[in-house]
C-alpha positions as MATLAB code, in Angstrom:
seq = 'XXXXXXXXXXXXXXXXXXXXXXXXXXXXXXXXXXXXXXXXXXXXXXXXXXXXXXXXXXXXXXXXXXXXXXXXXXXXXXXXXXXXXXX';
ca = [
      33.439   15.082    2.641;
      33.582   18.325    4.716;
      37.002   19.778    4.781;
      37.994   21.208    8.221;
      39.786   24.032    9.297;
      42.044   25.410   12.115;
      39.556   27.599   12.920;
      35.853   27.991   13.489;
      33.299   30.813   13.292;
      32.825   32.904   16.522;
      36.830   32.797   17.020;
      39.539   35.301   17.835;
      42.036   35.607   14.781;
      44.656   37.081   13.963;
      45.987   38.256   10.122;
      49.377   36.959    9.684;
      50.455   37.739    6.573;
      48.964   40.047    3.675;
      47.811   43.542    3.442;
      45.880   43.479    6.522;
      48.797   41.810    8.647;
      48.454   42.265   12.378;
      44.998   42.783   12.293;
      42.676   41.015   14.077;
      38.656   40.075   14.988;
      36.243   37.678   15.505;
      35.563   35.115   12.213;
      31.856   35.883   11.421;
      31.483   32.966    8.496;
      33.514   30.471    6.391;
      33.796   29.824    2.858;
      34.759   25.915    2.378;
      34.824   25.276   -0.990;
      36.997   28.782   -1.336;
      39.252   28.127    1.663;
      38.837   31.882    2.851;
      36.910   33.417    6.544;
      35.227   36.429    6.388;
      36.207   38.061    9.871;
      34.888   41.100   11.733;
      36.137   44.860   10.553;
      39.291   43.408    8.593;
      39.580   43.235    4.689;
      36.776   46.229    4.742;
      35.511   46.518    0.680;
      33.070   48.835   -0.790;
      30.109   47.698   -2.534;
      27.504   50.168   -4.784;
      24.082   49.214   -4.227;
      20.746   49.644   -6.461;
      18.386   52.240   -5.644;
      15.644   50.809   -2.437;
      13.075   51.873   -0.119;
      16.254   51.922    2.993;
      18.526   53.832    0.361;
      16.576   55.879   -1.934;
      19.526   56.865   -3.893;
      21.138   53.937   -4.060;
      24.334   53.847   -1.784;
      28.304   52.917   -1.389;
      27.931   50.475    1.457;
      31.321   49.016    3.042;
      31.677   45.299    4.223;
      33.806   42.911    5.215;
      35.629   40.857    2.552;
      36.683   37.675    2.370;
      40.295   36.127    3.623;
      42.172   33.125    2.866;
      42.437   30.676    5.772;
      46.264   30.368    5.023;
      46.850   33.991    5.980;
      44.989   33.269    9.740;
      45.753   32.442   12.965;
      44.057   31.779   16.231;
      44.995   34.233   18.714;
      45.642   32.098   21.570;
      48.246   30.477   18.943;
      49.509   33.739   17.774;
      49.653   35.006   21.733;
      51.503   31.724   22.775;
      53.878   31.723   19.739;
      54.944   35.621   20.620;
      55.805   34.456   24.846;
      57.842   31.526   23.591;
      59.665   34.219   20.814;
      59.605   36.602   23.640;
      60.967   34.269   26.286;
];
């Protein structure tokens, strides 16, 4: 049975707790079976890569990583929760 989430790929989040608190970006894939979201330009990690034709060398190449679904929230939540704080 597919487990669902509070959020879906191609929306807004926000970090709300962890090192990359505050942050936020668009969810680019999800990881069911690990509970975590991989979202756009947060939880950046560096990867070393074999030696190719595109990097002759080889290469450090940084990505996003992966974040638990726990430490996310929807922005429109987030954005309502801080008026009604705020209010």
């Amino acid at each position: 049975m597919a487990q669902s989430f509070h959020i879906k790929r191609g929306d807004q989040v926000v970090v709300i707790s962890g090192s990359h608190k505050g942050k936020s970006g668009k969810v680019l894939e999800l990881l069911p079976k690990k509970q975590r979201a991989i979202v756009e330009g947060v939880g950046m990690i560096k990867r070393h890569t074999k030696k190719s034709q595109e990097h002759p060398n080889g290469a450090i190449v940084e990505r996003e990583g992966s974040i638990h679904i726990s430490n996310l929230m929807a922005q429109s939540v987030f954005d309502a929760s801080k008026r009604k704080k705020n209010a």
